[in-house]
N, C-alpha and C positions, 0 to 999 in steps of 0.2 A: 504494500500500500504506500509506504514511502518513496517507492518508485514513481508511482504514478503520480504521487502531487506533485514531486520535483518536479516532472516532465510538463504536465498541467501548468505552474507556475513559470517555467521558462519557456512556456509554447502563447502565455499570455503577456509575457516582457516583452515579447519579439515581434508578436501580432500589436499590440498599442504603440511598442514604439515605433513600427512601420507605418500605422494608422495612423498619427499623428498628422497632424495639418501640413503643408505645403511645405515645411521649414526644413532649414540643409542639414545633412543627417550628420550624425557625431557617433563614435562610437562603436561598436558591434557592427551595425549597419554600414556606417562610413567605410570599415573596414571590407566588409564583406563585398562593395561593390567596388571600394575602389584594387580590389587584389583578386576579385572576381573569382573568390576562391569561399568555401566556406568548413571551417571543421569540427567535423562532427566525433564527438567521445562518444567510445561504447563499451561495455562490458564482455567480457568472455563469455564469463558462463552465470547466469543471470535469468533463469530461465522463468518464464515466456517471456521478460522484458527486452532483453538485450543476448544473444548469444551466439560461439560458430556453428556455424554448418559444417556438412561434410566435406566442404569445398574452403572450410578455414575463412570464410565472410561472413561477417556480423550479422545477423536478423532478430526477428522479433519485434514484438507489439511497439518498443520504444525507438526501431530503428522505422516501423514503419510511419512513427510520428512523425520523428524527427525528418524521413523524405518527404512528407507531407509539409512542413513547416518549410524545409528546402524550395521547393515550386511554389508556397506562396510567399517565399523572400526574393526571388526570382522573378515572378510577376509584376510584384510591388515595387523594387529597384529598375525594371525594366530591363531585364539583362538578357541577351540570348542564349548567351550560358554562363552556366557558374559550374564552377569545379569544386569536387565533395572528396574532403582529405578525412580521412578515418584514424582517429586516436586513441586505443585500448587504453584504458581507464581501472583504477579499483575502487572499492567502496570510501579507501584514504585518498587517494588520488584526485579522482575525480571533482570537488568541491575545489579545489586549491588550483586544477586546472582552469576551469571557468572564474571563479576570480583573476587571473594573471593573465586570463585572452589568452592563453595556449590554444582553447579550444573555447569554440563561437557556442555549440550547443550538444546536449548530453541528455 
């Protein structure tokens, strides 16, 4: 369950602050459009939230948020593409990475 609010709560930072009025972005955003890049944290084994496959690539209910949250920050910036860098994360990790902007979302 504390997965999911985390994700809840940084799937509504992202969506207000993209919403927001006309004004020039700063930030997370600023970043993501202007390196056209976005990084997404995930867990290993996390399961159904965040985990690998047989094929060693992250999935799961958080990863499919999180690409959901991707195409509408892609939308919203107007970008034709944005490039998705993937950052395996732990339960320590993870928090200390999103504060330091290592990683955009998680």
């Amino acid at each position: 369950m504390q997965h999911v609010k985390c994700l809840v709560g940084a799937a509504l930072v992202v969506m207000t602050t993209g919403f927001a009025s006309a004004q020039e972005l700063t930030g997370t955003l600023k970043n993501i459009k202007d390196t056209g890049t976005i990084t997404l944290a995930h867990r290993e084994s996390s399961i159904p939230f965040s985990y690998l496959d047989d094929k060693q690539q992250p999935i799961g209910f958080a990863m499919d948020i999180c690409m959901n949250i991707v195409e509408a920050i892609k939308k919203e910036l107007k970008l034709s593409k944005l490039d998705v860098k993937l950052t395996p994360v732990t339960s320590s990790t993870r928090i200390p990475l999103l504060a330091n902007g290592t990683v955009d979302l998680e």
